[in-house]
C-alpha positions as CSV (number, residue, x, y, z in Angstrom):
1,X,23.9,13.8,7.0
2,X,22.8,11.6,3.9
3,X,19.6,12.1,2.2
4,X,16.0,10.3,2.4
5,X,15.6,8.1,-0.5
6,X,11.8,6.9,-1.3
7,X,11.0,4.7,-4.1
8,X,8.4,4.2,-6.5
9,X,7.4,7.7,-7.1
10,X,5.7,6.1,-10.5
11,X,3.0,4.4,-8.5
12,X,0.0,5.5,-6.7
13,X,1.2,5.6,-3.5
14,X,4.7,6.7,-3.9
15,X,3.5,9.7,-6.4
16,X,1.4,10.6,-3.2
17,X,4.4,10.1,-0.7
18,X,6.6,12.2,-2.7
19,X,3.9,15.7,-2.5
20,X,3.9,15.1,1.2
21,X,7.7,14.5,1.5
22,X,8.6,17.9,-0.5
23,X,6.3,19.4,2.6
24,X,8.2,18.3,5.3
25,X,12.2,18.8,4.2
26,X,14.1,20.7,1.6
27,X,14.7,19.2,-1.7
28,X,18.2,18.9,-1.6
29,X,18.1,16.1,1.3
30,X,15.6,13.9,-1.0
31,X,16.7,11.1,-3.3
32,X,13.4,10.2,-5.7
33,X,13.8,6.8,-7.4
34,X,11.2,4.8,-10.2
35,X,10.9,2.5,-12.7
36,X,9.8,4.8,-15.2
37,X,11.5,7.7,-16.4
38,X,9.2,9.8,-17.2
39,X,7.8,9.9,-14.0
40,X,11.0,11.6,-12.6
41,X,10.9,14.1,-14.9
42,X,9.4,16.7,-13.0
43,X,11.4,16.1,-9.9
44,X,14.8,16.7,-11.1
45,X,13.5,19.8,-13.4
46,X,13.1,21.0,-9.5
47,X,17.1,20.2,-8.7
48,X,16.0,16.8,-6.9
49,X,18.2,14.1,-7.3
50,X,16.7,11.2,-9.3
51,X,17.4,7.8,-10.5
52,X,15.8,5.0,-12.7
53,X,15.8,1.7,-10.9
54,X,14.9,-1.9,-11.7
55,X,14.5,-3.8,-8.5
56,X,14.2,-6.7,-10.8
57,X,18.0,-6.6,-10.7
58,X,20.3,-5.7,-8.2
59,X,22.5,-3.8,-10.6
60,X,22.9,-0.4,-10.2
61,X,21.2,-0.1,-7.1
62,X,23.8,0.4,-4.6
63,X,25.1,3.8,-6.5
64,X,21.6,4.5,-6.7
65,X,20.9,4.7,-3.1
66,X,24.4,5.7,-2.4
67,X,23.7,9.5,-0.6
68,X,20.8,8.1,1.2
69,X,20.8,7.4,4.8
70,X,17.4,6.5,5.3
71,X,15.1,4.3,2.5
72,X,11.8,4.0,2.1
73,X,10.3,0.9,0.0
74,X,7.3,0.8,-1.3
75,X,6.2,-2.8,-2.1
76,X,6.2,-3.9,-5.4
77,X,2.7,-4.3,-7.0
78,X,3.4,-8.0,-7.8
79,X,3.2,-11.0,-5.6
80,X,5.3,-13.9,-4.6
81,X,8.9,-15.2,-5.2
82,X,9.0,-12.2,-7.9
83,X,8.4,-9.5,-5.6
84,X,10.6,-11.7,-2.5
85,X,13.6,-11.5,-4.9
86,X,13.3,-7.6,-6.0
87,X,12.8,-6.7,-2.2
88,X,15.5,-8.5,-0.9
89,X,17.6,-6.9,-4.2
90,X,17.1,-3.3,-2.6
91,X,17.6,-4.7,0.8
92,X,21.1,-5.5,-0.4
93,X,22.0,-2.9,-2.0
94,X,20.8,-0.2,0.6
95,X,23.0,-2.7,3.2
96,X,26.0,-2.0,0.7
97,X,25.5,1.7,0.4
98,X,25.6,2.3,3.8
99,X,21.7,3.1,3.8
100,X,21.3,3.4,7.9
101,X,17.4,2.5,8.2
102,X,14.6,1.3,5.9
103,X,11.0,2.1,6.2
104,X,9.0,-0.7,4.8
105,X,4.9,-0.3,3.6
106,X,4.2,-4.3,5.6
107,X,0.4,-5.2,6.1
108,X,-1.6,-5.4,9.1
109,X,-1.0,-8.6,11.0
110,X,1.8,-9.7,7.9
111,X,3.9,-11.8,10.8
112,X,0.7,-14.1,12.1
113,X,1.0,-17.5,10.9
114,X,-2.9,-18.1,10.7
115,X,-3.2,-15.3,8.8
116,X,-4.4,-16.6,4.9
117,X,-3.7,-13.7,3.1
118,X,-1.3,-14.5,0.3
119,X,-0.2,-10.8,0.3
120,X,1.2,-11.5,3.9
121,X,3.9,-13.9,2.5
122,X,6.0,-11.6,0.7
123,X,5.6,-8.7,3.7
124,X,6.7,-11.0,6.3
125,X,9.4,-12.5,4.1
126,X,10.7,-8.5,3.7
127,X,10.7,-7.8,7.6
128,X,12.5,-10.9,8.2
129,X,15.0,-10.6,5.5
130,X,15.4,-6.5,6.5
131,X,15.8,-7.9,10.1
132,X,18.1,-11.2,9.2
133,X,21.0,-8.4,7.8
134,X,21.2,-6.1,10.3
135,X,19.4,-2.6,9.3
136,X,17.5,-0.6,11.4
137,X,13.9,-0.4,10.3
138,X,10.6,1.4,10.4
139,X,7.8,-1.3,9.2
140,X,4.8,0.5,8.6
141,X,1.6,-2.5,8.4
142,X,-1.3,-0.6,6.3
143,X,-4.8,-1.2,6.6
144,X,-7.1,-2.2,3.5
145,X,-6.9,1.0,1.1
146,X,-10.8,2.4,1.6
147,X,-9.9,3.4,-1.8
148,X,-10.6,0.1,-3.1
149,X,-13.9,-0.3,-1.4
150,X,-15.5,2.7,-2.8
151,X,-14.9,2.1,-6.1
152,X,-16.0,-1.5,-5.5
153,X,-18.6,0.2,-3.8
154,X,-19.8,2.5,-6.7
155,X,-19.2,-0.8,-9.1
156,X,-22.7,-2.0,-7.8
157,X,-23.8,1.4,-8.2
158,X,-23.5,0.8,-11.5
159,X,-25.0,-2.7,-11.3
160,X,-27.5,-4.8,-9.5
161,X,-27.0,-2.9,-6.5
162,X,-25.9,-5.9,-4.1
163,X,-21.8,-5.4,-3.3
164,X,-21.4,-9.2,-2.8
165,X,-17.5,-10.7,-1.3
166,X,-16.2,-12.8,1.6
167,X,-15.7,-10.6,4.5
168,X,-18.8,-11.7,6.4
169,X,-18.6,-9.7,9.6
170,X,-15.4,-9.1,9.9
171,X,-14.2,-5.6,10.6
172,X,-11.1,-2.8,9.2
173,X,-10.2,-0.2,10.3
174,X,-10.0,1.2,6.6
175,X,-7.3,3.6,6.0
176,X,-7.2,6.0,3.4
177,X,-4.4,5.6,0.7
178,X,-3.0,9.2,1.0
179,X,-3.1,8.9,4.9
180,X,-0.4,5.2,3.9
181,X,1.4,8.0,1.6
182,X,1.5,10.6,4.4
183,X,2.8,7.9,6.7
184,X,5.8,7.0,4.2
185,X,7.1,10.4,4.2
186,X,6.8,10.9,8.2
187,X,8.8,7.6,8.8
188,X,11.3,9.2,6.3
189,X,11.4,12.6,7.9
190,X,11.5,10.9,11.8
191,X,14.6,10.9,14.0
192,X,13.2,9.3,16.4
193,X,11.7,5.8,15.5
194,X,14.4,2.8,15.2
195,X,13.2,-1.0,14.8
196,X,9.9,0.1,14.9
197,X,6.8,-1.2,13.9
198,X,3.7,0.8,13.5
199,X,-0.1,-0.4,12.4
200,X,-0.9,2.5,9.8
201,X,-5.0,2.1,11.2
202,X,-7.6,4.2,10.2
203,X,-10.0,6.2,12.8
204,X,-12.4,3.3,13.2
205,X,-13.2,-0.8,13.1
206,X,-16.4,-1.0,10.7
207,X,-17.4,-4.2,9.0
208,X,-18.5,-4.2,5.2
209,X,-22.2,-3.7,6.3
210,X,-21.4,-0.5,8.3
211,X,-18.8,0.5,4.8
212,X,-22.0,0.6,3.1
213,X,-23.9,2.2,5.5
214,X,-21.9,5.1,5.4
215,X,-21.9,5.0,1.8
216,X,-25.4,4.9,1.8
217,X,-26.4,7.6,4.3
218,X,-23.4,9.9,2.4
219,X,-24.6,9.4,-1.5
220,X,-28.3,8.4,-1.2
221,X,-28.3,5.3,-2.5
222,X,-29.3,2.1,-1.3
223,X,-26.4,-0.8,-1.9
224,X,-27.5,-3.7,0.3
225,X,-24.6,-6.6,0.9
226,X,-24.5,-9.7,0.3
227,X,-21.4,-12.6,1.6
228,X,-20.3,-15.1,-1.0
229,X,-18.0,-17.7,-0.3
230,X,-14.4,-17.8,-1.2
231,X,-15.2,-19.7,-4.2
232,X,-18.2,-17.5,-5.5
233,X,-16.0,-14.3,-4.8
234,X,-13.4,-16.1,-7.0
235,X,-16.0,-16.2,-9.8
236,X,-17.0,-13.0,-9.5
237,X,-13.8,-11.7,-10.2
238,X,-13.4,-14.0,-13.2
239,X,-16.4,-12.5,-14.7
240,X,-14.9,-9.0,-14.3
241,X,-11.9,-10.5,-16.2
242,X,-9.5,-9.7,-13.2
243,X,-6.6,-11.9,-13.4
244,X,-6.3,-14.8,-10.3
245,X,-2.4,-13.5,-10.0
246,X,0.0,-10.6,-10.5
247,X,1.3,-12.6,-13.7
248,X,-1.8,-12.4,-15.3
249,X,-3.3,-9.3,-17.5
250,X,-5.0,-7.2,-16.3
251,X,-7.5,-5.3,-18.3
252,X,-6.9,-1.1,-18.8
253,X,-8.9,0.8,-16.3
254,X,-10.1,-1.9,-14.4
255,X,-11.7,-1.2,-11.2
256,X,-10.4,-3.9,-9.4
257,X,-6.6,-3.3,-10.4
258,X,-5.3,-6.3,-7.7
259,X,-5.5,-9.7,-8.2
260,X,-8.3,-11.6,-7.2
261,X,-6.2,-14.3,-5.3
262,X,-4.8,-11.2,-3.0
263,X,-8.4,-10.4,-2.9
264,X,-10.3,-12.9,-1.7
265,X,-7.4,-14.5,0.3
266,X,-7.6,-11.0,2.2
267,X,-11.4,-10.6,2.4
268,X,-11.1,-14.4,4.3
269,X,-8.7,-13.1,6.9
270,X,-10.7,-10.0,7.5
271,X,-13.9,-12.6,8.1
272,X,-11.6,-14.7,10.3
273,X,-10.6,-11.4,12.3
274,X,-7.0,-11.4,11.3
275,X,-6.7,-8.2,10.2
276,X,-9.2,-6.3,12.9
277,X,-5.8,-4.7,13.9
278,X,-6.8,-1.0,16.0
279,X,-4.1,1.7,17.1
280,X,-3.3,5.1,17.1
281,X,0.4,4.7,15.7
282,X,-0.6,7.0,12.9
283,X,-1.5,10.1,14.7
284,X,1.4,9.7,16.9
285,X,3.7,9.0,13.9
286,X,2.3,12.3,11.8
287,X,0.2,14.3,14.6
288,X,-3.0,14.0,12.8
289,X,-6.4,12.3,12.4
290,X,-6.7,9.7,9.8
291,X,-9.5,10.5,7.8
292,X,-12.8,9.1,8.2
293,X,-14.6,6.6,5.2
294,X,-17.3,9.0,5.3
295,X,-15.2,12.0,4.2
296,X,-14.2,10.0,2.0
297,X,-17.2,9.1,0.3
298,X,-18.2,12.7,0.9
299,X,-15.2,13.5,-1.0
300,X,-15.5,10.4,-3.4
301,X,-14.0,11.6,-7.0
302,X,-10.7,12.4,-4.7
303,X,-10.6,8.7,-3.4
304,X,-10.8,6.5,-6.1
305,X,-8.5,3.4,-6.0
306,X,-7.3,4.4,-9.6
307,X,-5.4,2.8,-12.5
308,X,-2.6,-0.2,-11.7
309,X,0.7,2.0,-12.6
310,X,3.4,-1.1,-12.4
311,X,5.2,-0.7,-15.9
312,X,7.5,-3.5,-14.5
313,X,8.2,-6.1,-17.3
């Protein structure tokens, strides 16, 4: 039997991935791959098998992934033709390894046509493409990270006290980050699962008012919300000095370490209830609760979204 490969053990959610993977199966059936060295480090110190891997470029990545069976790709942090190109470069090369199934992090909703986030371009582009040559799949379409929203949340903390974007009314069902990490390495450890696709959902459908409610009731303070339109969101982010794409800078320890084009495109479809998305396929996939936006802001320092990690160049 080959091993289970994950990727992007440099990033956020990989790094998390990884911890819960070495839980579940013993090291010598795991392949670890990243962009940056250093990162794997630790991982082969422990007798795990490692490589460095440029998805930029598809050489080198077939004898990378060669003793995998299963491989688990985490999207690439940047967005568009870019991030199309260095998916489709793993797709091939786990196709000519003789990788038997790939497990995908999609987005909720990625395959609806009426849905306007730009982040749903590349995800739906990646499921078709991992379809179009044949491999068995596990597509695993996240929630919003709550992640994000309490940081953003604890930004108007630190502010004028009104959390302003576009998401009007529209709900989430806000998933933690680690639970998206912790659904990576279950997919990779499952026997059982073939062209599958699972909504990775959090416990419960809240719109940005009820976020802050629970914020509120958990920390004692007393963020009110306010909708903008797309426009004034974009703005907003512009004075933060967040870049409007991927290919922009983006300043060091920002706390809004996306884009603001994959921002606010997203906060539209959530107000136009294209990403209200509800299931249990997480507890069935891992056996457990996802946890709750109030433990996490009970919890807060352990749920912060964190600094962007791409080192890509």
């Amino acid at each position: 039997m080959g091993k289970l490969l994950l990727t992007g053990v440099d990033g956020n959610l990989g790094r998390q991935a990884a911890e819960y993977l070495l839980k579940l199966v013993e090291k010598d059936q795991i392949i670890f791959c990243a962009y940056d060295p250093a990162s794997l480090q630790e991982y082969a110190e422990q007798g795990i098998e490692t490589h460095v891997t440029n998805f930029n470029t598809i050489d080198g990545l077939a004898e990378a992934f060669a003793n995998a069976d299963k491989l688990a790709l985490i999207s690439m942090p940047f967005v568009g033709e870019k991030r199309q190109n260095a998916h489709k470069n793993v797709v091939d090369a786990a196709k000519e390894a003789g990788v038997k199934q790939i497990i995908y992090t999609s987005l909720v909703n990625a395959a609806d046509e009426s849905n306007p986030s730009v982040e749903k371009l590349d995800h739906v582009y990646t499921e078709d493409y991992i379809k179009s040559v044949c491999l068995d799949y596990i597509f695993l379409r996240n929630s919003q990270y709550a992640e994000a929203m309490i940081t953003n949340y604890f930004t108007y903390v630190k502010s004028d006290g009104v959390l302003k974007n576009n998401q009007g009314d529209g709900k989430m069902a806000y998933i933690s980050r680690k639970d998206c990490a912790k659904a990576v390495a279950y997919a990779l450890a499952a026997s059982h699962y073939h062209e599958a696709i699972l909504n990775i959902n959090g416990p419960e459908l809240i719109t940005m008012s009820d976020f802050i409610e629970i914020g509120n009731e958990v920390t004692g303070h007393h963020i009110t919300y306010k909708q903008t339109t797309d426009e004034e969101n974009y703005a907003i982010f512009d004075a933060m000095g967040v870049p409007r794409t991927t290919d922009g800078k983006f300043a060091e320890d920002s706390e809004a370490p996306f884009s603001s084009e994959g921002m606010v495109t997203f906060g539209q479809a959530i107000r136009l209830g294209k990403m209200d998305i509800f299931t249990d396929d997480f507890k069935k996939l891992t056996g457990q609760d996802p946890v709750t936006v109030k433990y996490m802001f009970e919890h807060a320092n352990e749920y912060q979204v964190g600094e962007r990690h791409s080192k890509d160049n």
